[in-house]
C-alpha positions in Angstrom: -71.4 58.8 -33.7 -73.1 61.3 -36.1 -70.4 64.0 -37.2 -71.7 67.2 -38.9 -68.6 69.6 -40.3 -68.9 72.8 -41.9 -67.3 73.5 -45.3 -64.5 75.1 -43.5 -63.4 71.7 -42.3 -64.3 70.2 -45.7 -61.8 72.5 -47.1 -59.4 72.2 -44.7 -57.3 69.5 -46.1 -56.9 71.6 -49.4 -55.3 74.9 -47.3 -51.4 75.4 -47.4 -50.0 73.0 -45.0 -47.2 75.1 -43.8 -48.7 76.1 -40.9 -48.3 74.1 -37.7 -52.2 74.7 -37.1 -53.6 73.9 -40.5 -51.7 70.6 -40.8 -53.3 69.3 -37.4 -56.4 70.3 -38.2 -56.1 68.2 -41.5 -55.0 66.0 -40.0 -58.2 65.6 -37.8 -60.5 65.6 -40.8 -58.3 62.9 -42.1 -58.9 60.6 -38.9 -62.8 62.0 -38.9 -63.1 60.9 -42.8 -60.8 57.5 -42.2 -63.3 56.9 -39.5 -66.7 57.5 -41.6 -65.5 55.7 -44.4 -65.1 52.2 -42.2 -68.7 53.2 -41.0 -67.4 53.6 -37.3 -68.8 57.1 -37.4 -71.3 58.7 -40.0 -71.2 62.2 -41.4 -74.0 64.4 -42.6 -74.5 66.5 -45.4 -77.2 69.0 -45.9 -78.7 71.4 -48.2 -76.4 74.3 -46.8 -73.6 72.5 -46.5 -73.9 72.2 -50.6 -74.8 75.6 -51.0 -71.5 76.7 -49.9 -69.3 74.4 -51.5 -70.9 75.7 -54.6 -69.9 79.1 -54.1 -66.1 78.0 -54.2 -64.8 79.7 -56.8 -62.0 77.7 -57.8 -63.4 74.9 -59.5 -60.6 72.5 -59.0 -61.1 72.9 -55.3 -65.0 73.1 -55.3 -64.9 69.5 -56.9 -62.8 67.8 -54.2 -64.6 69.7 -51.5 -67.5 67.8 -52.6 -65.8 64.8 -53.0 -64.7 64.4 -49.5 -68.7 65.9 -48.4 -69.8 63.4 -51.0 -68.7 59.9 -48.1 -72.0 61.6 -46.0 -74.4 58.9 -45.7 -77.2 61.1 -44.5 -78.5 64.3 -45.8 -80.5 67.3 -44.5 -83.1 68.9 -46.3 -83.6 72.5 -45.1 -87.3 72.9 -44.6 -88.9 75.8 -42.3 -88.5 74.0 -38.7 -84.7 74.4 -39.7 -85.1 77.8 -40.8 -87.0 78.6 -38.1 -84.2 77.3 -36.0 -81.7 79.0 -37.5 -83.4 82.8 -36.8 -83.3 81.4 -33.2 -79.7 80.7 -33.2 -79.1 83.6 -35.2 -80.8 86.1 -32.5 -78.2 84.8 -30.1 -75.0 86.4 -31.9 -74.2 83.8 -34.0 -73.9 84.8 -38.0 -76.5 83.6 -40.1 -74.9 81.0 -42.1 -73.0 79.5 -39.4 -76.3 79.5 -37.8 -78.0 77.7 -40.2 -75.2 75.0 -40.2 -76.1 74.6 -36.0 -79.5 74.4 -36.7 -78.8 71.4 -39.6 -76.7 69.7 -37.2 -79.8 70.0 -34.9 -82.2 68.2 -37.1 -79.3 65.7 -38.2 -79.1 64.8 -34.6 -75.0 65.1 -34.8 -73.4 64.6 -31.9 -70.2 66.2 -32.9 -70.6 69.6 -34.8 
């Protein structure tokens, strides 16, 4: 199963865990990663996905955000068929980066996004 997660997810395990909400969601990354990294399941990582985790300001937390993107086996370049894509997605209400995230997980072929 191909997996593509945002940089919200990435972060996830990094937020305060005192909410109920938070700590199950970390929880799901956890099992997600645990899973990719016994190559049951493989996550992507793409050009936009990076792009983000570089505009983390902290740089304590931008460096284990890309530590946990850094188990993807694959990687998507954007190029314009993806950009293209994007604008598509984007037309329909969703916001332009989160569009362009859709549109990656398109060309990765992810099942899960």
């Amino acid at each position: 199963m191909k997996i593509y997660m945002d940089v919200c997810c990435l972060n996830r395990p990094f937020d305060d865990q005192n909410q109920q909400r938070i700590h199950l969601e970390t929880e799901s990354i956890i099992t997600i990663l645990t899973l990719v990294e016994n190559g049951k399941w493989r996550l992507l990582n793409s050009d936009a996905i990076l792009y983000e985790i570089n505009k983390i300001p902290d740089p304590e937390r931008k460096i284990k955000v890309n530590l946990v993107a850094s188990v993807a086996k694959e990687y998507i370049r954007l190029n314009k068929d993806i950009l293209k894509r994007a604008e598509q997605i984007q037309r329909m209400g969703v916001k332009s980066f989160d569009a362009l995230h859709v549109a990656c997980a398109e060309a990765g072929k992810a099942d899960v996004f």
